[in-house]
KENUNU-974292 format. One line per field, with one value per residue: residue number from 1; residue in one letter; x, y negated, z negated of N, C-alpha, C in turn. Coordinates in nm, 2 decimals, padded with zeros to 4 digits. Example, Ala and Ser with C-alpha at 12.3 -4.5 7.8 and 13.67 -1.06 7.14 Angstrom:
BEGIN
pos <- c(1  2)
code <- c(A  S)
n.east <- c(01.32  01.28)
n.north <- c(00.57  00.22)
n.up <- c(-00.78  -00.71)
ca.east <- c(01.23  01.37)
ca.north <- c(00.45  00.11)
ca.up <- c(-00.78  -00.71)
c.east <- c(01.32  01.29)
c.north <- c(00.33  00.00)
c.up <- c(-00.78  -00.79)
// end
This chain:
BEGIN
pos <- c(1  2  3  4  5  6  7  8  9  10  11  12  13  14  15  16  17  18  19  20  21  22  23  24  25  26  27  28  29  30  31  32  33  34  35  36  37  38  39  40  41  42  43  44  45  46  47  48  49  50  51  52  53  54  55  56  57  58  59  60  61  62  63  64  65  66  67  68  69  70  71  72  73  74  75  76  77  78  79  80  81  82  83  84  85  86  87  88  89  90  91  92  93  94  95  96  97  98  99  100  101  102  103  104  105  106  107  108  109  110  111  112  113  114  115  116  117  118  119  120  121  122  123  124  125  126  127  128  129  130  131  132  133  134  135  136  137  138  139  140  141  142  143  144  145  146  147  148  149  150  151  152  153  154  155  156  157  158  159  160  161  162  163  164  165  166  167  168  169  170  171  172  173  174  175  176  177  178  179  180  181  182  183  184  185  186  187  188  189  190  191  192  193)
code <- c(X  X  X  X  X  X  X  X  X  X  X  X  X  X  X  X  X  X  X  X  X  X  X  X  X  X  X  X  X  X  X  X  X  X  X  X  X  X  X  X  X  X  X  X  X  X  X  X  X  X  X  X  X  X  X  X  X  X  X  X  X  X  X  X  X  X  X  X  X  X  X  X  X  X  X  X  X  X  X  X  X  X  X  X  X  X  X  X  X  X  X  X  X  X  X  X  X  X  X  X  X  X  X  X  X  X  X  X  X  X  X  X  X  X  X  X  X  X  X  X  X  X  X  X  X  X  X  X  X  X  X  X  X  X  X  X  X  X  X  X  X  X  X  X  X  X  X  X  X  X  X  X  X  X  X  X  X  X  X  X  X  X  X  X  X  X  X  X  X  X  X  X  X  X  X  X  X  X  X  X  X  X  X  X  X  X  X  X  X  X  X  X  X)
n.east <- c(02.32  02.54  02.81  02.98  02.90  02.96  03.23  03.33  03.26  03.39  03.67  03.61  03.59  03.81  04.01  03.90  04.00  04.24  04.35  04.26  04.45  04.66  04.66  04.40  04.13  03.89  03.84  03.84  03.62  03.40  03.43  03.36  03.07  03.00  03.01  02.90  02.63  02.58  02.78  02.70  02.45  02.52  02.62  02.47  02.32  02.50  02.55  02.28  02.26  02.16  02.27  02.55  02.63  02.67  02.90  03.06  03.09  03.17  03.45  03.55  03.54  03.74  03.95  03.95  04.02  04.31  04.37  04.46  04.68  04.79  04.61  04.67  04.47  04.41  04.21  03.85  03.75  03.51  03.49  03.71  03.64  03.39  03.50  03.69  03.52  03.34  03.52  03.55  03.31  03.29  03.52  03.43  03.20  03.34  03.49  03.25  03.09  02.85  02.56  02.26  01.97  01.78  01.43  01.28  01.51  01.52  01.25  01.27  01.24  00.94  01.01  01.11  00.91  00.68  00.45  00.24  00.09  -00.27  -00.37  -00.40  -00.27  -00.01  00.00  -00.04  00.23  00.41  00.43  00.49  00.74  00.90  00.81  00.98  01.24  01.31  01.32  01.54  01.73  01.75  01.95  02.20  02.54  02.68  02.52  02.36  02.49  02.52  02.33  02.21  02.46  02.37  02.09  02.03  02.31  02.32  02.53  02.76  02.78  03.05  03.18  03.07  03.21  03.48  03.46  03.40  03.62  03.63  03.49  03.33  03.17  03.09  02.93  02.71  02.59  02.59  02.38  02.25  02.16  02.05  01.84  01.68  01.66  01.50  01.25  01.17  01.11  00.92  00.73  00.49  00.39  00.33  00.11  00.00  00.25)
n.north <- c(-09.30  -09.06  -08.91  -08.78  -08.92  -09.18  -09.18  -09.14  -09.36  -09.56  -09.47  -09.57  -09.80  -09.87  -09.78  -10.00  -10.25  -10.22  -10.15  -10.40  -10.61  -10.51  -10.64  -10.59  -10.68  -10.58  -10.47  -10.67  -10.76  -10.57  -10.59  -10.88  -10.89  -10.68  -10.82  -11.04  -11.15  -11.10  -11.21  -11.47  -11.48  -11.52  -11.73  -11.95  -11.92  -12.03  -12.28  -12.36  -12.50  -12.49  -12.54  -12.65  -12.41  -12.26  -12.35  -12.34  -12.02  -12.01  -12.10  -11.94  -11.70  -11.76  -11.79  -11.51  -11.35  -11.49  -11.44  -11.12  -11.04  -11.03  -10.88  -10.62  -10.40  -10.33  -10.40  -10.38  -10.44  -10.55  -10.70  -10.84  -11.02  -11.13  -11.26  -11.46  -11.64  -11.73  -11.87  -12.04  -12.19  -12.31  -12.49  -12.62  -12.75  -12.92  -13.10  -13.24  -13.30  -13.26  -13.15  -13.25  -12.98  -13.03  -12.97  -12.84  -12.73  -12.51  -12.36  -12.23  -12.07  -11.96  -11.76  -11.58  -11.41  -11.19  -11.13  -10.95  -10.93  -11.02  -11.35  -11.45  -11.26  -11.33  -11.60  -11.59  -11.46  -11.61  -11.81  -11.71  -11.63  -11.91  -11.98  -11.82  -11.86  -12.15  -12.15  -11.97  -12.12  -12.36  -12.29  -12.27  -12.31  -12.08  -11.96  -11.85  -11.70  -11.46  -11.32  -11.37  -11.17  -10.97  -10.89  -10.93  -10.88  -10.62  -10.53  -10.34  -10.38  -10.36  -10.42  -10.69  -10.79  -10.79  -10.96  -11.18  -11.25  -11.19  -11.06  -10.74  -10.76  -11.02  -11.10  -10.99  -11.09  -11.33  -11.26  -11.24  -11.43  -11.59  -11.44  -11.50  -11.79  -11.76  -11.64  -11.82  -12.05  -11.91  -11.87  -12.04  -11.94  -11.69  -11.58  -11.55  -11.44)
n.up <- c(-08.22  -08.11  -08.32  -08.12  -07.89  -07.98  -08.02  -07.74  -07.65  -07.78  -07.66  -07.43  -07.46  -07.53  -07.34  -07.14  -07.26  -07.24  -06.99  -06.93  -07.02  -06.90  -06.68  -06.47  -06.31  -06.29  -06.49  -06.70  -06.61  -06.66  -06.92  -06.96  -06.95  -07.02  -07.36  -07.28  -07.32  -07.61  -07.74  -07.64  -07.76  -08.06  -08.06  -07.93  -08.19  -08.35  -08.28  -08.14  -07.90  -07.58  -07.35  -07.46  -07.60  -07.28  -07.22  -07.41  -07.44  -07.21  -07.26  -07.45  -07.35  -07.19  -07.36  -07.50  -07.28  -07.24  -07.48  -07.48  -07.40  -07.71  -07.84  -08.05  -08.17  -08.40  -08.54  -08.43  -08.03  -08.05  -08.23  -08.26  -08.03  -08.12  -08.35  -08.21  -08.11  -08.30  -08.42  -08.22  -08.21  -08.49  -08.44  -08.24  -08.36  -08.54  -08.37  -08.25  -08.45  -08.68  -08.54  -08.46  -08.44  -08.16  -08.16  -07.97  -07.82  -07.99  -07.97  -07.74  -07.40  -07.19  -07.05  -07.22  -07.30  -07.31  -07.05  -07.01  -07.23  -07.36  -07.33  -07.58  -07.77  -07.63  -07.74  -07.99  -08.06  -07.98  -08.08  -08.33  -08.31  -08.27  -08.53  -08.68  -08.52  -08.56  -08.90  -08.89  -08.76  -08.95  -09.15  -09.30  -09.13  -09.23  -09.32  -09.11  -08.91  -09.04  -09.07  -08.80  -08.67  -08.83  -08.80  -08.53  -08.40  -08.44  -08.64  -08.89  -09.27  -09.30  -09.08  -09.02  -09.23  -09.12  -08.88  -08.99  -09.21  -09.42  -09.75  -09.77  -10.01  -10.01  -09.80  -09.86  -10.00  -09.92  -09.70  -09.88  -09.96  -09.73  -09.71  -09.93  -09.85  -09.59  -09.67  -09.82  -09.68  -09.48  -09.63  -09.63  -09.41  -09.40  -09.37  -09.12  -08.96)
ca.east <- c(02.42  02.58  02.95  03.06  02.87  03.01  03.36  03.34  03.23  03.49  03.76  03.56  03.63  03.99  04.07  03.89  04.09  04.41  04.33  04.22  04.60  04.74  04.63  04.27  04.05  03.77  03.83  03.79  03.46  03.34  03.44  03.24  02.98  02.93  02.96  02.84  02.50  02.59  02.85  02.59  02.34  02.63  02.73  02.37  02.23  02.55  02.54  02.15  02.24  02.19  02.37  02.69  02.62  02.70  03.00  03.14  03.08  03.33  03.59  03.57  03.61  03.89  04.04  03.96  04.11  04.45  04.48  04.45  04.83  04.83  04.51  04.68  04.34  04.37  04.04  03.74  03.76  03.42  03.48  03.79  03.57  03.33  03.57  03.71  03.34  03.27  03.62  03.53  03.19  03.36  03.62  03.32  03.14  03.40  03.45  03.15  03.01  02.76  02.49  02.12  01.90  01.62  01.32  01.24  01.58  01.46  01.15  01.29  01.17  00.80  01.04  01.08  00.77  00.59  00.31  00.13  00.00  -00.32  -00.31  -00.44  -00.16  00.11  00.03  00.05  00.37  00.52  00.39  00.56  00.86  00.91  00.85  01.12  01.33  01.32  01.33  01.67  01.79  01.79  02.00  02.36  02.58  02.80  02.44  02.25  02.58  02.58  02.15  02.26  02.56  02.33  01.96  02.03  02.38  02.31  02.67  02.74  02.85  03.17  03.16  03.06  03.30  03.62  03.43  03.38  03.69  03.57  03.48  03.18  03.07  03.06  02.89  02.61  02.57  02.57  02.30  02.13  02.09  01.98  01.76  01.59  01.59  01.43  01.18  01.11  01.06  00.84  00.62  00.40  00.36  00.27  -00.04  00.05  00.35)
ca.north <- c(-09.25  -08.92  -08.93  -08.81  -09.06  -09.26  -09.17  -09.15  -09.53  -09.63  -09.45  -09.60  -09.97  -09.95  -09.80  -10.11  -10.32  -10.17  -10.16  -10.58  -10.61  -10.50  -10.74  -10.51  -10.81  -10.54  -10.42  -10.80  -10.83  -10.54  -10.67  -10.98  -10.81  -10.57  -10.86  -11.17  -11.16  -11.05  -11.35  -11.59  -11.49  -11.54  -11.89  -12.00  -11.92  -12.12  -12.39  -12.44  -12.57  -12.39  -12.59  -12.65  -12.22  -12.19  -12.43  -12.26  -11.92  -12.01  -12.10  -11.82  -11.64  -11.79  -11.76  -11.37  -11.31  -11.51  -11.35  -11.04  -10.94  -11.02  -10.78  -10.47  -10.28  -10.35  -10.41  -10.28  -10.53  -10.60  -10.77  -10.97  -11.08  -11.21  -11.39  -11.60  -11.67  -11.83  -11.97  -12.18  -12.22  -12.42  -12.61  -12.74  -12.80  -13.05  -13.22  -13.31  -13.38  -13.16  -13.15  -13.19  -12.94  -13.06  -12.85  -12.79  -12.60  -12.37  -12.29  -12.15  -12.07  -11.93  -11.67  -11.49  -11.36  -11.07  -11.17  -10.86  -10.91  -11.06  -11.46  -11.51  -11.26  -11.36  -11.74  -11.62  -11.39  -11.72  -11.92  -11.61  -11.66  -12.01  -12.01  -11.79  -11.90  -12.27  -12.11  -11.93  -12.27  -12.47  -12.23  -12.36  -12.20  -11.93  -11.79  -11.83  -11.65  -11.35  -11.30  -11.34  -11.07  -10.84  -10.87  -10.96  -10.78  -10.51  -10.53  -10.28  -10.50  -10.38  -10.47  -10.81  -10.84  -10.81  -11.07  -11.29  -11.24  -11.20  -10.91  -10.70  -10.79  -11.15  -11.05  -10.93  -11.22  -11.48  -11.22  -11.25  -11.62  -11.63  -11.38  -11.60  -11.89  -11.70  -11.62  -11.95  -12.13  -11.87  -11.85  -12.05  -11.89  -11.56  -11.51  -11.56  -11.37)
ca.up <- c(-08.13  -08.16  -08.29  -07.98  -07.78  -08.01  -08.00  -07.60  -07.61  -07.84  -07.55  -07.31  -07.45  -07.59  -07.22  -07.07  -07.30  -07.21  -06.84  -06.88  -07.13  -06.78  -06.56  -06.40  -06.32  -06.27  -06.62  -06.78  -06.56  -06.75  -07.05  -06.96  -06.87  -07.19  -07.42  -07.22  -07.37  -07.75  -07.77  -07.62  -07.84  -08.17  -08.01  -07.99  -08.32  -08.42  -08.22  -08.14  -07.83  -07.49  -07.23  -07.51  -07.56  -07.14  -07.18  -07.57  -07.40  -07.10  -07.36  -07.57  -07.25  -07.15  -07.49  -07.48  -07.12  -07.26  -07.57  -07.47  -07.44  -07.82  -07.90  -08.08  -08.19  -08.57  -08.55  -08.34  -07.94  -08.08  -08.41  -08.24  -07.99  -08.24  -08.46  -08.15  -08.11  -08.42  -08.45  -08.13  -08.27  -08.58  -08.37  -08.13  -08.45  -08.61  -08.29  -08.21  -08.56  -08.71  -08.44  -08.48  -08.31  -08.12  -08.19  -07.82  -07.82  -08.12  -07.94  -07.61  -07.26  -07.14  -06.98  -07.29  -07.34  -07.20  -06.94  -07.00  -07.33  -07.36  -07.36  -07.75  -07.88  -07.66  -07.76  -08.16  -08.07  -07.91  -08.19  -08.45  -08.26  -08.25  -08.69  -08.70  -08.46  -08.66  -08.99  -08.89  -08.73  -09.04  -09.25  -09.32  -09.01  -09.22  -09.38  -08.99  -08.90  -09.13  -09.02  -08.67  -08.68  -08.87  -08.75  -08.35  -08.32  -08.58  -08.70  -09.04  -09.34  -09.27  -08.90  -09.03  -09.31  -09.06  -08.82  -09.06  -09.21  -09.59  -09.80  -09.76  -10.10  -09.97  -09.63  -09.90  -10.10  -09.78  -09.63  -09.96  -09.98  -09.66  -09.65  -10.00  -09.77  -09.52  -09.73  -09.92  -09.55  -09.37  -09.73  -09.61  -09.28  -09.46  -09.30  -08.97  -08.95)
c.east <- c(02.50  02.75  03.01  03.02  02.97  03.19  03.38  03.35  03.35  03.60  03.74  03.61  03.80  04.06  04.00  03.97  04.23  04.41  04.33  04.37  04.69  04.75  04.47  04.20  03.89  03.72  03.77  03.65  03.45  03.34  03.33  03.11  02.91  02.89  02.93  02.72  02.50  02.69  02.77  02.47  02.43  02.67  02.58  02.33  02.34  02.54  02.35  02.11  02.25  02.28  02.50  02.67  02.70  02.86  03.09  03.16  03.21  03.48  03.65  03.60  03.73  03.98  04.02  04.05  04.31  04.48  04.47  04.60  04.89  04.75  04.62  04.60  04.35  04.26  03.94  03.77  03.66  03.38  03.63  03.71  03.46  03.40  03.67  03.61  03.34  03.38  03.57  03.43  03.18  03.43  03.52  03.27  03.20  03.44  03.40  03.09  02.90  02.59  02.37  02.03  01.79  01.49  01.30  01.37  01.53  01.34  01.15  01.19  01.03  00.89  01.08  01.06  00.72  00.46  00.20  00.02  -00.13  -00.28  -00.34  -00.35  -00.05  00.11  00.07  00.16  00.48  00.51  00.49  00.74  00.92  00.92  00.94  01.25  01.42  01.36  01.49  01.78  01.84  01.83  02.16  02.44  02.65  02.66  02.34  02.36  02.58  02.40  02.18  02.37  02.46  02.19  01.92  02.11  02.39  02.44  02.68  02.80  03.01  03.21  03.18  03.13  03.45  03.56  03.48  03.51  03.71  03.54  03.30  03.05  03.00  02.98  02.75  02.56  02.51  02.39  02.15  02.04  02.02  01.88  01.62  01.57  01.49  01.27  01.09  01.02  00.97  00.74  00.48  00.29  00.30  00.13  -00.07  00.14  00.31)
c.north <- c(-09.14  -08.95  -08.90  -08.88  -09.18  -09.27  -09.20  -09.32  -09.59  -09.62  -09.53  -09.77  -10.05  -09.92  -09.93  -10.19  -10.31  -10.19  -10.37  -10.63  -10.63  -10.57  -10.69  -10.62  -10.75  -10.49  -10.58  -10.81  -10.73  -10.52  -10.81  -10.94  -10.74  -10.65  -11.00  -11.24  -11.16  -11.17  -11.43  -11.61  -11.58  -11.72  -11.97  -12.03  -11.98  -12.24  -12.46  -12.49  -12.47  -12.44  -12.61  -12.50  -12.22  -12.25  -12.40  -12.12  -11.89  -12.01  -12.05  -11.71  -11.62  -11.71  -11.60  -11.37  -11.39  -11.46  -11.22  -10.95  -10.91  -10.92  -10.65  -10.42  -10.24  -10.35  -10.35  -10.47  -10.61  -10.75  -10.95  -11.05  -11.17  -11.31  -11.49  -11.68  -11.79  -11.91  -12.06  -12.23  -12.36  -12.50  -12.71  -12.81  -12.94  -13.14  -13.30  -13.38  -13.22  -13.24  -13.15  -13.11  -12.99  -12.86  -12.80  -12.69  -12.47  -12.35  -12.19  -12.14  -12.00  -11.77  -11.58  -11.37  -11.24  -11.14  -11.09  -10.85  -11.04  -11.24  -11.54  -11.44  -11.30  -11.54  -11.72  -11.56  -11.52  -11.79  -11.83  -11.66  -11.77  -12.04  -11.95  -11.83  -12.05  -12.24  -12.04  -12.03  -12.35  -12.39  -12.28  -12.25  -12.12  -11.85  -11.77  -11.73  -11.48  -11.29  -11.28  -11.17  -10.95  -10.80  -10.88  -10.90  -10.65  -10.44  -10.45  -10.38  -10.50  -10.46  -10.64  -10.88  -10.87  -10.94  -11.22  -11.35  -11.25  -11.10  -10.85  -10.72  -10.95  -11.19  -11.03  -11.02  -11.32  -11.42  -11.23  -11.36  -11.66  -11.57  -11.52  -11.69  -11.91  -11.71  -11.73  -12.05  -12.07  -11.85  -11.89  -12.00  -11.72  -11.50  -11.51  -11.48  -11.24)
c.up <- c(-08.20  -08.22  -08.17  -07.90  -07.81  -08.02  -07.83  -07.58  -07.67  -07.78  -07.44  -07.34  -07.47  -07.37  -07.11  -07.15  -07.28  -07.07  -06.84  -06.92  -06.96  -06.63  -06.47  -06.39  -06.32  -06.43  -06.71  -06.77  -06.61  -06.88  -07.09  -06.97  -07.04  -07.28  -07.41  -07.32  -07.54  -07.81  -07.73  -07.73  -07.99  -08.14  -08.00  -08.10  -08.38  -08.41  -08.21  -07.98  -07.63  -07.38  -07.33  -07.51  -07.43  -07.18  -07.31  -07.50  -07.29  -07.20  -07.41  -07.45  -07.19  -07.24  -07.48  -07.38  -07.20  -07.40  -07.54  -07.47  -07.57  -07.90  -07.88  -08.15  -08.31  -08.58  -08.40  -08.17  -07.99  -08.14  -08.39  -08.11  -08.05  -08.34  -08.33  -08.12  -08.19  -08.43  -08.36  -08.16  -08.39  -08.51  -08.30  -08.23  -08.51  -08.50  -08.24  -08.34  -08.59  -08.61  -08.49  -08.37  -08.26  -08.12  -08.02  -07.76  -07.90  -08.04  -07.80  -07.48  -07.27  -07.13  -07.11  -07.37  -07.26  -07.15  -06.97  -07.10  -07.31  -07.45  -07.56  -07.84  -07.83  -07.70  -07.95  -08.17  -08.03  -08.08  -08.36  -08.45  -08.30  -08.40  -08.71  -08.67  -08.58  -08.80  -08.97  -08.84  -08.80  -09.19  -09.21  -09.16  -09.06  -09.28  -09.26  -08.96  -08.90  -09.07  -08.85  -08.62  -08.73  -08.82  -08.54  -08.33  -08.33  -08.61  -08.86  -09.11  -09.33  -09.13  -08.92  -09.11  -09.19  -08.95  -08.90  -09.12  -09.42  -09.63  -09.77  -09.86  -10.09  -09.82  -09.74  -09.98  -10.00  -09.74  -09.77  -09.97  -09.86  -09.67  -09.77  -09.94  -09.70  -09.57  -09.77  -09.76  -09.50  -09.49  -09.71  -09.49  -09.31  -09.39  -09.16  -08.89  -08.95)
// end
């Protein structure tokens, strides 16, 4: 993205934030809207769970929409929308207990998948999928977290340092250890992958 795109976009979100601040109900819904999908994904890969996902995602909704008269743009909408995220992420977490995932969550829907590809690679692309997926599943939740934020939202380490709410040198460490994790689990999958 060009700096001026990029500038334009960054006008384009602080005046939806300021418009939603004011009560705009059409401004919030495109607030929902932009990062519906990119918080769902962040609330998943913490949780594991897709029906608690629909029902953490409303909350953190909520909680956006009511704080919103305290959002003064210290930080990027982005980055404060990501850290009520995970904060609700954690609170569900200690309430419920630390959760086990069923594997049939980590493997996901049929839907996907691309149809088009012939059925012998999309069954080893599913089958690619599905080692990764697991392999990113059973990494502690602040270093599935820091992999998530950086490889699915593609957050800079800074980006992900103010999320997180830690330093960038500690954003690079997390991302290290997981990535060795990463590593050590899909090793044996090496030839497949």
């Amino acid at each position: 993205m060009t700096e001026t795109r990029l500038a334009q976009s960054e006008q384009d979100e602080r005046a939806l934030m300021l418009a939603a601040q004011r009560g705009d109900r059409n401004a919030f819904k495109s607030i929902y809207e932009r990062y519906r999908d990119r918080l769902n994904n962040l609330i998943f890969y913490s949780l594991g769970d897709s029906l608690w996902t629909e029902d953490v995602l409303q909350i953190v909704f909520i909680k956006i929409y009511k704080g919103l008269p305290g959002f003064r743009f210290e930080a990027s909408p982005a980055t404060w929308m990501y850290r009520i995220a995970l904060n609700e992420c954690l609170n569900q977490q200690q309430r419920r207990g630390a959760a086990h995932v069923p594997f049939e969550e980590i493997l996901g829907s049929d839907d996907e998948f691309d149809r088009k590809t012939l059925p012998d690679l999309a069954h080893a692309d599913r089958e690619r999928r599905e080692i990764i997926r697991q392999a990113v599943m059973e990494l502690s939740p602040k270093l599935r977290g820091v992999v998530v934020l950086k490889y699915i939202e593609g957050l800079s380490y800074d980006e992900m340092a103010a999320v997180l709410e830690c330093s960038p040198g500690t954003v690079a460490s997390r991302l290290n250890r997981a990535l060795r994790q990463l590593e050590a689990r899909l090793r044996p999958f090496k030839r497949i992958l």
